[in-house]
DRENLUM-457770 format. One line per 3 residues: for each residue x negated, y, z of C-alpha. Coordinates in steps of 0.25 Angstrom, whole numbers, plus 5000, padded with zeros to 4 digits. Layout:
X:Y:Z; ...
This chain:
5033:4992:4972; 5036:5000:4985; 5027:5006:4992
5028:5006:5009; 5021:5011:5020; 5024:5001:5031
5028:5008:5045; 5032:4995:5052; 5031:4979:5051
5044:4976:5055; 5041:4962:5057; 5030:4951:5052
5030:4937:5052; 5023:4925:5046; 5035:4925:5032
5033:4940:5030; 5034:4953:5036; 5043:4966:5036
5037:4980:5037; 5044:4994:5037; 5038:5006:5028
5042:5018:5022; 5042:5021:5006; 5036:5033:4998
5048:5042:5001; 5049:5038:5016; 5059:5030:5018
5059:5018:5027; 5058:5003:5021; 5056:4989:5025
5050:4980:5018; 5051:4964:5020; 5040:4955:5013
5037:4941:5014; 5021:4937:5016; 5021:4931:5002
5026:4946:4997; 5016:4953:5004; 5000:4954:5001
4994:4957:5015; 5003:4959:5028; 5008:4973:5029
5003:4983:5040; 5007:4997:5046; 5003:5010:5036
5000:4999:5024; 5006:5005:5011; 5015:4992:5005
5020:4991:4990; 5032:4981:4991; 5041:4975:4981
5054:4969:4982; 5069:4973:4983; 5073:4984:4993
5087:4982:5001; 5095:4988:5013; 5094:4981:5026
5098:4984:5039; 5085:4989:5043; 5085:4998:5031
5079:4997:5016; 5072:4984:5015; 5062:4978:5004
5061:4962:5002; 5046:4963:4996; 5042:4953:4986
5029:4960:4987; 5022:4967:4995; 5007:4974:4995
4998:4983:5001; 4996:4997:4993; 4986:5007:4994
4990:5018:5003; 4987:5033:4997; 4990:5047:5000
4994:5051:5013; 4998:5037:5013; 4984:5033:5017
4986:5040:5031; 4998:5030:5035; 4990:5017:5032
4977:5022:5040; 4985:5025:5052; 4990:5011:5053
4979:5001:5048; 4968:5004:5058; 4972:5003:5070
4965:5018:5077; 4969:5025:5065; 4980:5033:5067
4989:5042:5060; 4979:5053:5063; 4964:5047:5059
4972:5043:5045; 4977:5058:5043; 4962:5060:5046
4958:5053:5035; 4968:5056:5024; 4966:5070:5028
4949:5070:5026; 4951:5059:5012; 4965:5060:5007
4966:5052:4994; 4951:5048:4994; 4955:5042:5007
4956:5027:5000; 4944:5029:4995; 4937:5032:5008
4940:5020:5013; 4938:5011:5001; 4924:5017:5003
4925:5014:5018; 4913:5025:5023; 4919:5023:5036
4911:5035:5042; 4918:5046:5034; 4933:5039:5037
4928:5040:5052; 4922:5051:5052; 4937:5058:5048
4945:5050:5055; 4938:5052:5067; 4926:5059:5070
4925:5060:5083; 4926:5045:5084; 4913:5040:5080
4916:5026:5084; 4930:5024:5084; 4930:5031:5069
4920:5022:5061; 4928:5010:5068; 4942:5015:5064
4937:5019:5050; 4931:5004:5049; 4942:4998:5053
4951:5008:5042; 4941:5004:5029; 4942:4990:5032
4959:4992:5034; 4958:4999:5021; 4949:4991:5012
4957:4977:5016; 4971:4983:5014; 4966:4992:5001
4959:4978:4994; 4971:4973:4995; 4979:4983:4990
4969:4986:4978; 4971:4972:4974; 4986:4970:4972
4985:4982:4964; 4973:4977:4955; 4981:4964:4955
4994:4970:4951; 4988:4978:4940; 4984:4966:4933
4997:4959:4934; 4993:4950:4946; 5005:4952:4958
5004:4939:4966; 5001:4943:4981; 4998:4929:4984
4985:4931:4972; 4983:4945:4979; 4981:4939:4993
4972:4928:4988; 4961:4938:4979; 4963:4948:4992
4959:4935:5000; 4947:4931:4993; 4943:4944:4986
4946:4954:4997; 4946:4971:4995; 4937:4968:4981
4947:4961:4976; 4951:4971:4966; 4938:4976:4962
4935:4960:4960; 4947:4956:4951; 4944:4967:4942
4929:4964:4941; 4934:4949:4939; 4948:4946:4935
4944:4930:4934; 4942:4930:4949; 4956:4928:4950
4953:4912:4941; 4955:4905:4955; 4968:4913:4957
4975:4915:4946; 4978:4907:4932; 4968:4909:4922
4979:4913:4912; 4980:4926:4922; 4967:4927:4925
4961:4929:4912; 4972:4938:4907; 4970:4945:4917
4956:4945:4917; 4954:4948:4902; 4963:4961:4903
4954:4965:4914; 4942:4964:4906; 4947:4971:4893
4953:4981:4901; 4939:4985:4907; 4932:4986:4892
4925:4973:4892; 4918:4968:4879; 4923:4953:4879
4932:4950:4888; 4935:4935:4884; 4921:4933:4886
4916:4940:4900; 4909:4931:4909; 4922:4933:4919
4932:4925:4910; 4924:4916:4907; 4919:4913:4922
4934:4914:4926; 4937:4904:4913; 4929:4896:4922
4935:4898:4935; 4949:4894:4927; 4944:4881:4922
4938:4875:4937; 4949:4881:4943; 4958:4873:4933
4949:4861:4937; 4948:4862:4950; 4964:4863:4951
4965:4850:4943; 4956:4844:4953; 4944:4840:4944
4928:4842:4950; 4922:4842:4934; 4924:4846:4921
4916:4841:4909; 4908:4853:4902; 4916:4853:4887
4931:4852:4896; 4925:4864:4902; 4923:4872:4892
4936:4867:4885; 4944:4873:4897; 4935:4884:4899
4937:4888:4882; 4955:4886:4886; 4953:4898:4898
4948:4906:4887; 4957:4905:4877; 4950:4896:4869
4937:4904:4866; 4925:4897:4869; 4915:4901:4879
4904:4912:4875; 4891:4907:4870; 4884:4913:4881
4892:4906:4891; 4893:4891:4884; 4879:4893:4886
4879:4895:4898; 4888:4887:4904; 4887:4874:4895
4879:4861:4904; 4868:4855:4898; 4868:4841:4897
4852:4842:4903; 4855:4839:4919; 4868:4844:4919
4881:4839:4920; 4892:4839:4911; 4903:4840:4919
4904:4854:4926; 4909:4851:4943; 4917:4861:4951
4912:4864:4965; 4916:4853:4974; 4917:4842:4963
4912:4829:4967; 4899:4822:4958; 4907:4813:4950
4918:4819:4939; 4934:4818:4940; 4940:4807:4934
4949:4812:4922
């Protein structure tokens, strides 16, 4: 991946945009990059990681992305993205602050104390300032939530934008912190095959005692199972067919004492053919 500071959008339009940059060393690049390439739509002073092959053009050294995403700006960095996402900012309210917090800077604006970022960037504004360091920590916390997310999602082996634009959408900036509370979140998203590797990694990686057990694979079995249903078309499902699909999501093993106890319908009142939400009162034909 390379990484570019965007000077320019040369041009934008409905397939895909082009936008001009310069690389780490300073020299000029453009980059090309259709919609379906890109997480997001690039802006001004954003910090872009780009993939794809780089060839001359007329207009210079071009890159045909096949992918395209935001990064997190650091360093002095940091001063070319604030000048340009707020519209107020300015090159010299951005010094300002890179000057007061240098690399705690990102940190400040994660926090989001809106007082002490307009307190530097403009003190003698006391109703301008809080407005513009608002507006800054909302710029910030949308662009860096995303960002955060394609690299959590990379790290574990997950690269689709399309999957990245979709957790963003429903997720939003928690989305990172929420996938590594909950890997099985991602049931309705991805395969279950992925998921629970995924998922399982996760959870012997953070020291738990019985990761084939916890409560969040099970759940997401679940999930896998109505999911599966659901996409079939069916509404019911009979209790023992349940449990047979339920027992196949996890590998054969049988459910936890605790939890068949749980979960098991007695035959006193109850039904004994679980329904999905939306299912009608009568059971599918076979």
């Amino acid at each position: 991946m390379t990484d570019i500071v965007i000077d320019s959008i040369v041009s934008r339009r409905d397939f895909g945009t082009i936008f001009a940059g310069r690389l780490a060393d300073g020299s000029s690049v453009r980059v090309k990059a259709a919609n379906a390439a890109m997480l997001g739509m690039p802006s001004v002073g954003e910090l872009w990681s780009v993939e794809g092959d780089l060839s001359d053009t007329q207009w210079g050294p071009q890159i045909s992305a096949s992918r395209a995403v935001r990064a997190l700006p650091s360093g002095k960095l940091m001063v070319d993205y604030l000048a340009s996402c707020v519209a107020g900012i300015g090159p010299a309210r951005a010094r300002r602050l890179w000057q007061h917090f240098e690399d705690r800077l990102p940190e400040a604006l994660d926090t989001g104390d809106v007082a002490a970022l307009a307190a530097v960037m403009d003190p003698g504004r006391p109703i301008l300032g809080p407005r513009l360091a608002a507006a800054l920590v909302s710029a910030w916390k949308a662009m860096a939530g995303e960002a955060r997310l394609v690299e959590w999602l990379a790290a574990v082996g997950v690269t689709e934008l399309a999957l990245a634009r979709r957790v963003h959408t429903l997720l939003g900036a928690a989305a990172p912190r929420a996938l590594q509370a909950n890997p099985y979140c991602l049931v309705p998203l991805l395969n279950w095959k992925r998921v629970d590797g995924l998922g399982l990694r996760l959870l012997n990686e953070t020291g738990e005692a019985d990761p084939v057990n916890h409560p969040h694979r099970l759940v997401g079995a679940a999930d896998a199972v109505v999911k599966d249903l659901v996409g079939s078309g069916s509404t019911a499902i009979a209790r023992d067919d349940f449990r047979e699909r339920l027992a196949g999501k996890l590998g054969g093993h049988s459910l936890p004492e605790r939890w068949t106890a749980h979960s098991s319908l007695r035959s006193s009142g109850r039904r004994s053919s679980p329904r999905l939400p939306g299912s009608s009162g009568r059971r599918d034909a076979p």
